[in-house]
PyMOL Python script that loads the backbone (N, CA, C, O; Angstrom):
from pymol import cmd

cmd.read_pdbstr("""\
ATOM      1  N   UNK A   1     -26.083-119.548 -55.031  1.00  0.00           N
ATOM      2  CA  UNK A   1     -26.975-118.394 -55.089  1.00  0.00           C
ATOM      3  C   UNK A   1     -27.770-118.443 -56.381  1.00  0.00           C
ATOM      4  O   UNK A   1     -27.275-118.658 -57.488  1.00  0.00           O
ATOM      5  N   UNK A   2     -28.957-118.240 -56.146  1.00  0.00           N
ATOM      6  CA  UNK A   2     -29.772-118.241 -57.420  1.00  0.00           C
ATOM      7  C   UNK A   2     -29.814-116.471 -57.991  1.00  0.00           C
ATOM      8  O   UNK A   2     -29.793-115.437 -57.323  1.00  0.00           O
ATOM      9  N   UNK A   3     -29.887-116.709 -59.668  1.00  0.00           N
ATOM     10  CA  UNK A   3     -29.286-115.426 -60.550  1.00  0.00           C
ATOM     11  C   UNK A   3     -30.979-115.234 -61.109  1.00  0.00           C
ATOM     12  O   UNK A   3     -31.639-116.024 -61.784  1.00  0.00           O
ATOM     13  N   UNK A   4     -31.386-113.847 -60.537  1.00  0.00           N
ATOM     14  CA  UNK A   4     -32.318-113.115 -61.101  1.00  0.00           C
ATOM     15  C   UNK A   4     -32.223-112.117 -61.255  1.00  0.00           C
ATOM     16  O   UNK A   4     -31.561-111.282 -60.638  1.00  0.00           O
ATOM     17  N   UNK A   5     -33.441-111.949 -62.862  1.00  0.00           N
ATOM     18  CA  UNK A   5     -33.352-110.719 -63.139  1.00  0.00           C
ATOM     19  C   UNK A   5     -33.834-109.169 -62.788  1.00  0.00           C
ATOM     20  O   UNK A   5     -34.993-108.798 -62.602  1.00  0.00           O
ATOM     21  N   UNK A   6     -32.541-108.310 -62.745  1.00  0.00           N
ATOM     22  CA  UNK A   6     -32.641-107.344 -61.863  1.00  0.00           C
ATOM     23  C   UNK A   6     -31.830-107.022 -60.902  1.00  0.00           C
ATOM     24  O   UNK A   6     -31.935-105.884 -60.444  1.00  0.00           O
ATOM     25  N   UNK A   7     -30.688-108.050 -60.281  1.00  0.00           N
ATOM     26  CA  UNK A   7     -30.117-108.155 -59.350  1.00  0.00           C
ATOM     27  C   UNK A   7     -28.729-107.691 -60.065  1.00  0.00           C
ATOM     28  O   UNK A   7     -28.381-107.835 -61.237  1.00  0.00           O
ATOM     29  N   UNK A   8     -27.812-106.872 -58.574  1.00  0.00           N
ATOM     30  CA  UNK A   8     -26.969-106.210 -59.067  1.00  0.00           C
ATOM     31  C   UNK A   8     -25.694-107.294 -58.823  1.00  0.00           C
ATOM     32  O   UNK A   8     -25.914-108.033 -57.863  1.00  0.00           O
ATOM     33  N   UNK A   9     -24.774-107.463 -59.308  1.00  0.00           N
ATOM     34  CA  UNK A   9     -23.237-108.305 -59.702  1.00  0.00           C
ATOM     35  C   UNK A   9     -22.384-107.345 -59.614  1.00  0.00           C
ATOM     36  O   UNK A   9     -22.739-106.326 -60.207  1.00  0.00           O
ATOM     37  N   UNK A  10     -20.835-107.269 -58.799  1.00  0.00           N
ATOM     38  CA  UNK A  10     -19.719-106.783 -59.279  1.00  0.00           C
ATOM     39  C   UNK A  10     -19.021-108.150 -59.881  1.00  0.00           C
ATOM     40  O   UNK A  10     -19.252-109.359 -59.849  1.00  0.00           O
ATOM     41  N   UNK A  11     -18.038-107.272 -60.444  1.00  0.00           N
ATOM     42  CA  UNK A  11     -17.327-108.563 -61.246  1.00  0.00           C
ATOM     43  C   UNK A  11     -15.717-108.283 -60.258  1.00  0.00           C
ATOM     44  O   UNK A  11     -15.349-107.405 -59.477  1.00  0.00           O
ATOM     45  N   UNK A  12     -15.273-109.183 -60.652  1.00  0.00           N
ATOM     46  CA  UNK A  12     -13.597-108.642 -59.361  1.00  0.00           C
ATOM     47  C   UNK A  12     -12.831-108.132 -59.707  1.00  0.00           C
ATOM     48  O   UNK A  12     -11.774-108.051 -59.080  1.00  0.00           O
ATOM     49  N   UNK A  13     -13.090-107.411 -61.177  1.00  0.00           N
ATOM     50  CA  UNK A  13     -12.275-106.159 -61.993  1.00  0.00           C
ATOM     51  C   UNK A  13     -12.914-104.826 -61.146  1.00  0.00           C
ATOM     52  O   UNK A  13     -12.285-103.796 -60.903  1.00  0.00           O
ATOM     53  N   UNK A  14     -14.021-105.045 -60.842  1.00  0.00           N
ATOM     54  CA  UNK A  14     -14.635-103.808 -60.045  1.00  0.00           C
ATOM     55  C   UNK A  14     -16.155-103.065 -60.858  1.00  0.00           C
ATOM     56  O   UNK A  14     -16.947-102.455 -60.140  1.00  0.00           O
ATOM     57  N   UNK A  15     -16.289-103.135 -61.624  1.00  0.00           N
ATOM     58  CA  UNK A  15     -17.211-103.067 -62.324  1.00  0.00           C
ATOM     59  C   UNK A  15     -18.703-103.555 -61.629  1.00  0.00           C
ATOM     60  O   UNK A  15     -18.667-104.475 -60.812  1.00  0.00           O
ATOM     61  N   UNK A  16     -19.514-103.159 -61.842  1.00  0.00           N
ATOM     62  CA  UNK A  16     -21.092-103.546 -61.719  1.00  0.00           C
ATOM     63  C   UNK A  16     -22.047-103.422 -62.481  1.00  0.00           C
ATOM     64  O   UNK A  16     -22.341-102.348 -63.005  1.00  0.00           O
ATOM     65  N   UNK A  17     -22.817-104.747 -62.696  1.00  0.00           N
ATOM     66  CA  UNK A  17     -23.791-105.429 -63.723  1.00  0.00           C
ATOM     67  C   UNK A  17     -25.178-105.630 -62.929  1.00  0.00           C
ATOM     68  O   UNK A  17     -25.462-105.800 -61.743  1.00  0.00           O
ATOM     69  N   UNK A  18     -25.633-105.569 -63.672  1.00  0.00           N
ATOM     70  CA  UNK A  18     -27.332-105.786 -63.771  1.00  0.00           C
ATOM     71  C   UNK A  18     -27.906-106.789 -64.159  1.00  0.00           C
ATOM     72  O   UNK A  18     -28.728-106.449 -65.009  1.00  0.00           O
ATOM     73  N   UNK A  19     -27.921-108.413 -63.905  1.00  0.00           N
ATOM     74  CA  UNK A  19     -29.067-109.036 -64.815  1.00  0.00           C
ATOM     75  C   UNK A  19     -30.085-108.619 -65.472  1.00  0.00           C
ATOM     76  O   UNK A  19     -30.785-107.714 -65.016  1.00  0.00           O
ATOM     77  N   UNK A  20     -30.372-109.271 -66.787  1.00  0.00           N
ATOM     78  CA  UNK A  20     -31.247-108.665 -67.975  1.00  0.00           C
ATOM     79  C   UNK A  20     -32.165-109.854 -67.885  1.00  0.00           C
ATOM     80  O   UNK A  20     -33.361-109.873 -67.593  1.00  0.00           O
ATOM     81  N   UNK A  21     -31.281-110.931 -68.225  1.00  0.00           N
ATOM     82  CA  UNK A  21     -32.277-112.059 -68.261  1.00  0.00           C
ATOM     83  C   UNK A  21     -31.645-113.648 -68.052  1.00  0.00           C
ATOM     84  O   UNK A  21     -30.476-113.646 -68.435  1.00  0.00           O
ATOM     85  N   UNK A  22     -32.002-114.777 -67.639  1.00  0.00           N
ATOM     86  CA  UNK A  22     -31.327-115.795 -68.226  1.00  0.00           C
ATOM     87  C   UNK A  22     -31.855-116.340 -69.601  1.00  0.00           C
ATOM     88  O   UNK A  22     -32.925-115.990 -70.098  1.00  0.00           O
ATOM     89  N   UNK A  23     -30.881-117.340 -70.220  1.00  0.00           N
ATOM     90  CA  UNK A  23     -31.177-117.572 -71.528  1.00  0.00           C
ATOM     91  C   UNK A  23     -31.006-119.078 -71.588  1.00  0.00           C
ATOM     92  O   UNK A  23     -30.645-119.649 -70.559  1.00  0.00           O
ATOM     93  N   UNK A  24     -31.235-119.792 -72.714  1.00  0.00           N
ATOM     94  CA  UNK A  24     -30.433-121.010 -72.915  1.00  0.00           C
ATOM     95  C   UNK A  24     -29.358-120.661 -74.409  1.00  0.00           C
ATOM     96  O   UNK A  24     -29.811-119.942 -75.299  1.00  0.00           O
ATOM     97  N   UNK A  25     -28.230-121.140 -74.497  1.00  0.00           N
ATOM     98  CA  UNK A  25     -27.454-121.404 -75.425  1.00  0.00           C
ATOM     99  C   UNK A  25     -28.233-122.380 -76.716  1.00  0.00           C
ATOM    100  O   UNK A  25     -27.908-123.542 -76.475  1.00  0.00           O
ATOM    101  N   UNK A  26     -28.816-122.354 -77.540  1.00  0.00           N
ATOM    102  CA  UNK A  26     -29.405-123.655 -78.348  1.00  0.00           C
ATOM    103  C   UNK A  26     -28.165-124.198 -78.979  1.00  0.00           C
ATOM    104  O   UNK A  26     -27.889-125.364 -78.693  1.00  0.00           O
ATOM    105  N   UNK A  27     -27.418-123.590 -79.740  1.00  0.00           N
ATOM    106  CA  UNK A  27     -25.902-124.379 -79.870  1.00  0.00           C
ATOM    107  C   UNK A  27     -25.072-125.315 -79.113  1.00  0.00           C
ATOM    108  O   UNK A  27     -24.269-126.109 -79.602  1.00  0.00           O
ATOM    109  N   UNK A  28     -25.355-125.139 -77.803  1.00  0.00           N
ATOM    110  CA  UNK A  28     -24.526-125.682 -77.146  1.00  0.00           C
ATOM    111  C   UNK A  28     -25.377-126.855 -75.970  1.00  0.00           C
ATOM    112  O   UNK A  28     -25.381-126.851 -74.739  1.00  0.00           O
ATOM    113  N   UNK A  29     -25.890-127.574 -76.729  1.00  0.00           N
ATOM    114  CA  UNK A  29     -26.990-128.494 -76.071  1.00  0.00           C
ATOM    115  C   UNK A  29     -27.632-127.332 -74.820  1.00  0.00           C
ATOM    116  O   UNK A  29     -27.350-127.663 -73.669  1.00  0.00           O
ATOM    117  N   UNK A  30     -28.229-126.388 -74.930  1.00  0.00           N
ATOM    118  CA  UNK A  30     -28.944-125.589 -73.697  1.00  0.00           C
ATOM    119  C   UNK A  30     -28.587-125.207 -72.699  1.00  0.00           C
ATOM    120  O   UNK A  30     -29.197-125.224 -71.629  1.00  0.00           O
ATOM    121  N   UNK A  31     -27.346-124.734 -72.970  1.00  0.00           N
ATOM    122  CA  UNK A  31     -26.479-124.703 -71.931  1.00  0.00           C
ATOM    123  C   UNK A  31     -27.035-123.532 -71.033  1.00  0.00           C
ATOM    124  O   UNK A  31     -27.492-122.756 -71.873  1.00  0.00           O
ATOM    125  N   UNK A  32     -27.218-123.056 -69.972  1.00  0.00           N
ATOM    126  CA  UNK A  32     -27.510-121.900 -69.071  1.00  0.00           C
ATOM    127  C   UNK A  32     -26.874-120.890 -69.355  1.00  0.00           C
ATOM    128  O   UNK A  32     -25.657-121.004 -69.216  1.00  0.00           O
ATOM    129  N   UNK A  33     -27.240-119.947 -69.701  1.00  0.00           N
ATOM    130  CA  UNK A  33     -26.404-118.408 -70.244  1.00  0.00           C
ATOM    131  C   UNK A  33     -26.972-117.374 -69.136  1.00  0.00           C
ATOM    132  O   UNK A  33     -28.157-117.571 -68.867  1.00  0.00           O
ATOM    133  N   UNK A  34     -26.408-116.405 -68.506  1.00  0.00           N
ATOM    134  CA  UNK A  34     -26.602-114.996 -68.264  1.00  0.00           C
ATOM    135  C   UNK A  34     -26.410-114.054 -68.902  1.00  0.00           C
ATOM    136  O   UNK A  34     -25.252-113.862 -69.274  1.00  0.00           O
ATOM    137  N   UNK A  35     -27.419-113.137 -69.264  1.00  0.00           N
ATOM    138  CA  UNK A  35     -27.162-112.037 -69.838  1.00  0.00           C
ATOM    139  C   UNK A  35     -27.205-110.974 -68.668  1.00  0.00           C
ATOM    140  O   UNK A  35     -27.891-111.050 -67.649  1.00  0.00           O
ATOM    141  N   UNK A  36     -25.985-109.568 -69.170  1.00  0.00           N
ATOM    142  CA  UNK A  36     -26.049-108.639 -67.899  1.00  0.00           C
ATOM    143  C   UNK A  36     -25.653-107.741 -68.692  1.00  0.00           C
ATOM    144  O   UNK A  36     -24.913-107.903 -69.662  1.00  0.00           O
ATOM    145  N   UNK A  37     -26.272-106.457 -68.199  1.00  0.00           N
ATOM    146  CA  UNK A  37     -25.965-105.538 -68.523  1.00  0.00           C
ATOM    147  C   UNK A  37     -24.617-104.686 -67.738  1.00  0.00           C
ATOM    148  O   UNK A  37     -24.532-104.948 -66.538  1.00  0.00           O
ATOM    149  N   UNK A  38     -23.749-103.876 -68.186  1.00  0.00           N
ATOM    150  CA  UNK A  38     -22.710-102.841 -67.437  1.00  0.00           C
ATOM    151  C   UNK A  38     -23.518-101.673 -67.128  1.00  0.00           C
ATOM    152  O   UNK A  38     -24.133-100.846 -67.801  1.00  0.00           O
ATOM    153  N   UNK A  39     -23.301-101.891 -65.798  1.00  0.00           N
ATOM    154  CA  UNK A  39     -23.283-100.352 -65.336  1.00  0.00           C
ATOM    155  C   UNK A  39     -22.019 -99.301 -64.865  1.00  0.00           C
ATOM    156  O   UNK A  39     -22.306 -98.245 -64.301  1.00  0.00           O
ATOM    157  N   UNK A  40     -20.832 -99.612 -65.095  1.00  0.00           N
ATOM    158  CA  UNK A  40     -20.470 -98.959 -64.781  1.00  0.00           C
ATOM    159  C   UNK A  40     -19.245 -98.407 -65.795  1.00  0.00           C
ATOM    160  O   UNK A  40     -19.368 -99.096 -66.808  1.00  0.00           O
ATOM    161  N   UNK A  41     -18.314 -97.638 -65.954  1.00  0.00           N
ATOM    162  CA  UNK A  41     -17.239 -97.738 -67.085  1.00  0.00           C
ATOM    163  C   UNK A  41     -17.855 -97.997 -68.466  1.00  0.00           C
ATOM    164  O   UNK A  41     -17.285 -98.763 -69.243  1.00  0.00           O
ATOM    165  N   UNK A  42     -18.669 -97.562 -68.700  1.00  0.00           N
ATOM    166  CA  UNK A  42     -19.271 -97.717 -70.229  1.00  0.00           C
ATOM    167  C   UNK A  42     -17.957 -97.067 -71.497  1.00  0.00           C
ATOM    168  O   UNK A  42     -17.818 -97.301 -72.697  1.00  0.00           O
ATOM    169  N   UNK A  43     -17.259 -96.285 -70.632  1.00  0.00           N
ATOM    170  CA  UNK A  43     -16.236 -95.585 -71.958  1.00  0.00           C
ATOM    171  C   UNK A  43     -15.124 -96.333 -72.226  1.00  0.00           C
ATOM    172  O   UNK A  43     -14.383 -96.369 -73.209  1.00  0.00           O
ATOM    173  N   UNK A  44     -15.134 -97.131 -70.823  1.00  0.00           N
ATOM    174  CA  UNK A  44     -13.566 -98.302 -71.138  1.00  0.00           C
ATOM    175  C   UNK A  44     -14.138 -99.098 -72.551  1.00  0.00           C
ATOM    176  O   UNK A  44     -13.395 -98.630 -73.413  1.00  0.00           O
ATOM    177  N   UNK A  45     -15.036-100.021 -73.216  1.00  0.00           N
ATOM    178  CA  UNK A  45     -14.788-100.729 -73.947  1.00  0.00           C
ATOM    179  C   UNK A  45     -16.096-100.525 -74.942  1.00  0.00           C
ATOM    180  O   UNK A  45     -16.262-101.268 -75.910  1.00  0.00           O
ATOM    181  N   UNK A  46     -17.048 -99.409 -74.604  1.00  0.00           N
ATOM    182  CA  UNK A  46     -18.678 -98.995 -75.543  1.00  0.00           C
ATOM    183  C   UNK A  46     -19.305-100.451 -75.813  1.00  0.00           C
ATOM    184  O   UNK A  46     -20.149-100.704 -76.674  1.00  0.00           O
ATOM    185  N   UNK A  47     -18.675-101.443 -74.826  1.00  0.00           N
ATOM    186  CA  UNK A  47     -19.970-102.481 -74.674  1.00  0.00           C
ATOM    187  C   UNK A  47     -20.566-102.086 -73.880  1.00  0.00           C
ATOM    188  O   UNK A  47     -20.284-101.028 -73.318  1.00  0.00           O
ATOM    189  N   UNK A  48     -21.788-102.961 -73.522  1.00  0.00           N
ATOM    190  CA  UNK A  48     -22.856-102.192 -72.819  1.00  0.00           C
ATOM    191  C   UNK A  48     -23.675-104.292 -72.346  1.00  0.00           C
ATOM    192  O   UNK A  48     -23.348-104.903 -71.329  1.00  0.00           O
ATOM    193  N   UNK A  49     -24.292-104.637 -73.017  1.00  0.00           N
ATOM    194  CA  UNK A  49     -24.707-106.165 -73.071  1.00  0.00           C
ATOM    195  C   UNK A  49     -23.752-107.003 -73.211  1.00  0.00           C
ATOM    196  O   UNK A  49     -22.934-107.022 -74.131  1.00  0.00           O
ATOM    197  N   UNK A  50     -23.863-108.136 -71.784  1.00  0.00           N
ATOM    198  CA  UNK A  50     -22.861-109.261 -72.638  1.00  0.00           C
ATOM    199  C   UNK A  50     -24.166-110.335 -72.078  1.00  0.00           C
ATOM    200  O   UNK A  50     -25.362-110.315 -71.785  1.00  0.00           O
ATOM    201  N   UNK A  51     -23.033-111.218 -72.165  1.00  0.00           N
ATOM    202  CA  UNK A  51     -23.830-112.997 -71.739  1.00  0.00           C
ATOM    203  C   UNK A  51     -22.408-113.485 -71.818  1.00  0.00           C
ATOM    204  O   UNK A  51     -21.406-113.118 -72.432  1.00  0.00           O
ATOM    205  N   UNK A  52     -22.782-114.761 -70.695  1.00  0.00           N
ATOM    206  CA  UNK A  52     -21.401-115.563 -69.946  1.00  0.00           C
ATOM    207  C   UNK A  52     -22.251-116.597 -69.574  1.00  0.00           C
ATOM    208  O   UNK A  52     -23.342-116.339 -69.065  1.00  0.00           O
ATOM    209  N   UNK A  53     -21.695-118.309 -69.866  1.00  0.00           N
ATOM    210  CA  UNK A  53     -22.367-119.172 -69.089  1.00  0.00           C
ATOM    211  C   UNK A  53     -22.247-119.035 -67.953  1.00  0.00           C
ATOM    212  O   UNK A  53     -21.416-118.448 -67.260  1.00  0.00           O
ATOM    213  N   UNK A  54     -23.568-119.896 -67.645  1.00  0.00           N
ATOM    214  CA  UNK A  54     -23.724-119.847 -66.112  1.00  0.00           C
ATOM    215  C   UNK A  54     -23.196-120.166 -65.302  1.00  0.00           C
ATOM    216  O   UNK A  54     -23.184-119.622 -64.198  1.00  0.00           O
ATOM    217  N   UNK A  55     -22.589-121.179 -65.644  1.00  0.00           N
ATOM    218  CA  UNK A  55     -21.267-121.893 -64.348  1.00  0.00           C
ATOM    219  C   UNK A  55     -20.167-121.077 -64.625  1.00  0.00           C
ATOM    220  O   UNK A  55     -19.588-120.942 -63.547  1.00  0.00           O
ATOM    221  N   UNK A  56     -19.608-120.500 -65.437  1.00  0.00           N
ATOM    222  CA  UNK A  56     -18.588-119.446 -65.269  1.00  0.00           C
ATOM    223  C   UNK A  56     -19.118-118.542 -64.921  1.00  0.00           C
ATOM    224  O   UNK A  56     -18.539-118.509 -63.836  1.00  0.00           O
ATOM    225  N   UNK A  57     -19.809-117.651 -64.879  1.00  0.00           N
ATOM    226  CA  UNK A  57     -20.496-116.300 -64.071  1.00  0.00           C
ATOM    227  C   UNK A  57     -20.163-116.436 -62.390  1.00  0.00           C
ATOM    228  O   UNK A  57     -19.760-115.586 -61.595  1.00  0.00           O
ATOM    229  N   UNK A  58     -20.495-117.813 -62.214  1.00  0.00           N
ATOM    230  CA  UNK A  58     -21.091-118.021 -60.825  1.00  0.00           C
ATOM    231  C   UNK A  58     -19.180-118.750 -60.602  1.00  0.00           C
ATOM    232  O   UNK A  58     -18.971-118.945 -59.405  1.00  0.00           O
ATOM    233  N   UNK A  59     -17.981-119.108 -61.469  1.00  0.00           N
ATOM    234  CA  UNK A  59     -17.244-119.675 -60.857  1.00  0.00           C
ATOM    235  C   UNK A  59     -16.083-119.223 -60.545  1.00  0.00           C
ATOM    236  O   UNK A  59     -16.173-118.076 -60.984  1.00  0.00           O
ATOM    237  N   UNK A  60     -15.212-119.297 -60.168  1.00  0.00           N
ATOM    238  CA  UNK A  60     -14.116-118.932 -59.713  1.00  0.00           C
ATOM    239  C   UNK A  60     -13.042-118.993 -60.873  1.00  0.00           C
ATOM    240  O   UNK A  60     -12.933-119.777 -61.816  1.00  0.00           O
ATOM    241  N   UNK A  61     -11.992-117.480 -60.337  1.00  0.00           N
ATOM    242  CA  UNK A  61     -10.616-117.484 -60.898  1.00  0.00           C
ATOM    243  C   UNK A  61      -9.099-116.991 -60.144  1.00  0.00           C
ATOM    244  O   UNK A  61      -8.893-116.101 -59.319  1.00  0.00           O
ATOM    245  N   UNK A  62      -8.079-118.046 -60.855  1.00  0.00           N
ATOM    246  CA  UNK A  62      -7.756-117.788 -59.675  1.00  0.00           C
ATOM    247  C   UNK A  62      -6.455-116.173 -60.385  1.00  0.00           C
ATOM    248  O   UNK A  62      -6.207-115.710 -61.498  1.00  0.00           O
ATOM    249  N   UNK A  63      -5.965-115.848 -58.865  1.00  0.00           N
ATOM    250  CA  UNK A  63      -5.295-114.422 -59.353  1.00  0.00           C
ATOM    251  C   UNK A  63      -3.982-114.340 -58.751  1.00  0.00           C
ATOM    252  O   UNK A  63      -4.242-114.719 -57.609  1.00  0.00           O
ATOM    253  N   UNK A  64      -3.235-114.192 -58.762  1.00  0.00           N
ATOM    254  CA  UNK A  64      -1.845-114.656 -58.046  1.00  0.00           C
ATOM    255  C   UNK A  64      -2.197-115.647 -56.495  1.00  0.00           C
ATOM    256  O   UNK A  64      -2.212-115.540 -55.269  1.00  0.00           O
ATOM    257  N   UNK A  65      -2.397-116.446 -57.405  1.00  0.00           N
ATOM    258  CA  UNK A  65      -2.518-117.592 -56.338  1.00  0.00           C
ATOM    259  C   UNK A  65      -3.992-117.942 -55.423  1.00  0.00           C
ATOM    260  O   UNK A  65      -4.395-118.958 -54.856  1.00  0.00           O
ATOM    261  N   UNK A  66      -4.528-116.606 -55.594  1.00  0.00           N
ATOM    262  CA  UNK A  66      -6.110-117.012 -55.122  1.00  0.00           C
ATOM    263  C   UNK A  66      -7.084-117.202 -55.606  1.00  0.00           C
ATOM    264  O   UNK A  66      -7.307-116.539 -56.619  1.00  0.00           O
ATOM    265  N   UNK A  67      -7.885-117.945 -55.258  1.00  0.00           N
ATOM    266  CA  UNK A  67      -9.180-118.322 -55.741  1.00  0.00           C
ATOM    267  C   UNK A  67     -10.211-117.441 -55.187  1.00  0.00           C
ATOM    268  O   UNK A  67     -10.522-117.368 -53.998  1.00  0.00           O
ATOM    269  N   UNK A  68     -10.655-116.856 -56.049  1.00  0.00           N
ATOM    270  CA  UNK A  68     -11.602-115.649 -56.213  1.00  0.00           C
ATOM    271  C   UNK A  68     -12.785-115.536 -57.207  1.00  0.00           C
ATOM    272  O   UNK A  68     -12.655-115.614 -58.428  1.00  0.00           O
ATOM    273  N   UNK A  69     -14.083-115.321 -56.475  1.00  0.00           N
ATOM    274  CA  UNK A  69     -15.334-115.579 -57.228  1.00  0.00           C
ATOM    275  C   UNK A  69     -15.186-114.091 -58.153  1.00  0.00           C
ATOM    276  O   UNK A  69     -14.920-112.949 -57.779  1.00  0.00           O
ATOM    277  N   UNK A  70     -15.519-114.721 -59.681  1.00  0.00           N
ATOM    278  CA  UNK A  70     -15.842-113.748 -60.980  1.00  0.00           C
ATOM    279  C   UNK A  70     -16.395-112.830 -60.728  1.00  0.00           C
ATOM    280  O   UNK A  70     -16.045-111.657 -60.860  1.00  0.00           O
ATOM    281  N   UNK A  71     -17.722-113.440 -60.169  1.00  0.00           N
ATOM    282  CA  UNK A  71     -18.885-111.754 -59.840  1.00  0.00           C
ATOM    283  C   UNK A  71     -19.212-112.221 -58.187  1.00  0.00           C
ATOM    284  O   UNK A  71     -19.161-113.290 -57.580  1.00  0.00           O
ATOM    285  N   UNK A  72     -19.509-111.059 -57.892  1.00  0.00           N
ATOM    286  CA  UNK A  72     -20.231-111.296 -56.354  1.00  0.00           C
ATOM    287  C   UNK A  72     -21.155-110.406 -56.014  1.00  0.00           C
ATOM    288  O   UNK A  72     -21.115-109.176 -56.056  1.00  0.00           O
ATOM    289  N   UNK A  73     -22.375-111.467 -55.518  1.00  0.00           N
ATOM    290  CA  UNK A  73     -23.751-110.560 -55.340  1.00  0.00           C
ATOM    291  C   UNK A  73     -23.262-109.218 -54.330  1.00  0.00           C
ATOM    292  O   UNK A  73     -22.364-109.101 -53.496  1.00  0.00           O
ATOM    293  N   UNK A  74     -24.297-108.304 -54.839  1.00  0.00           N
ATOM    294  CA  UNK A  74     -24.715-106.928 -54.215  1.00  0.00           C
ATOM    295  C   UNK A  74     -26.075-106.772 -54.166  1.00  0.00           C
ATOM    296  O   UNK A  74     -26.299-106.404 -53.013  1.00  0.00           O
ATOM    297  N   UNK A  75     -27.033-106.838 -54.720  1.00  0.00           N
ATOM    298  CA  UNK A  75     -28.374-106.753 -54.382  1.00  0.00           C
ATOM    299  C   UNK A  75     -29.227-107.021 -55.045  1.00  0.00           C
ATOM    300  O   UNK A  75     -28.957-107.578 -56.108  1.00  0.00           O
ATOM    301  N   UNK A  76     -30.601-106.746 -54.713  1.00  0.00           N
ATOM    302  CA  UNK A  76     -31.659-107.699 -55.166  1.00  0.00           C
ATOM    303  C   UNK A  76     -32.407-106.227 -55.883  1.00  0.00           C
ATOM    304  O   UNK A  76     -33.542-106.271 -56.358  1.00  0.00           O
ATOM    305  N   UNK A  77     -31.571-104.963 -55.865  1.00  0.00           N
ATOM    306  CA  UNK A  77     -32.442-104.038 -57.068  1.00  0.00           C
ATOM    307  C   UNK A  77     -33.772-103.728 -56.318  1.00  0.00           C
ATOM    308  O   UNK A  77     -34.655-103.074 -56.872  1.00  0.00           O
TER     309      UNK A  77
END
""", "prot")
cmd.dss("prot")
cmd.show_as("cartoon", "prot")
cmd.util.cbc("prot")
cmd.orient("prot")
């Protein structure tokens, strides 16, 4: 799935994000970064912006035994 900005993400904690923008990492030979904003639970942790490479955004973890995608699309905003 291609990641644009604007488009809504849950993550599999339950939470839902917003793409802001993609980026490159310059530290890290250019590596593909997402930045996203939280929308939801703002009082659990008063972050608000993160960024996560791109192949972890988009990859799997596993959780008692299953393999389960990090975020999963919801919409195009």
């Amino acid at each position: 799935m291609e990641i644009k900005p604007g488009q809504i993400w849950k993550h599999y904690k339950g939470d839902t994000y917003k793409i802001v923008t993609l980026a490159k990492f310059k530290d890290a030979d250019l590596t593909d970064v997402v930045v996203y904003e939280r929308l939801t639970d703002l009082a659990h942790t008063g972050w608000r912006i993160y960024c996560r490479n791109k192949d972890n955004f988009l990859g799997k973890k596993d959780i008692d035994g299953k393999s389960i995608e990090r975020f999963t699309f919801v919409s195009e905003n």
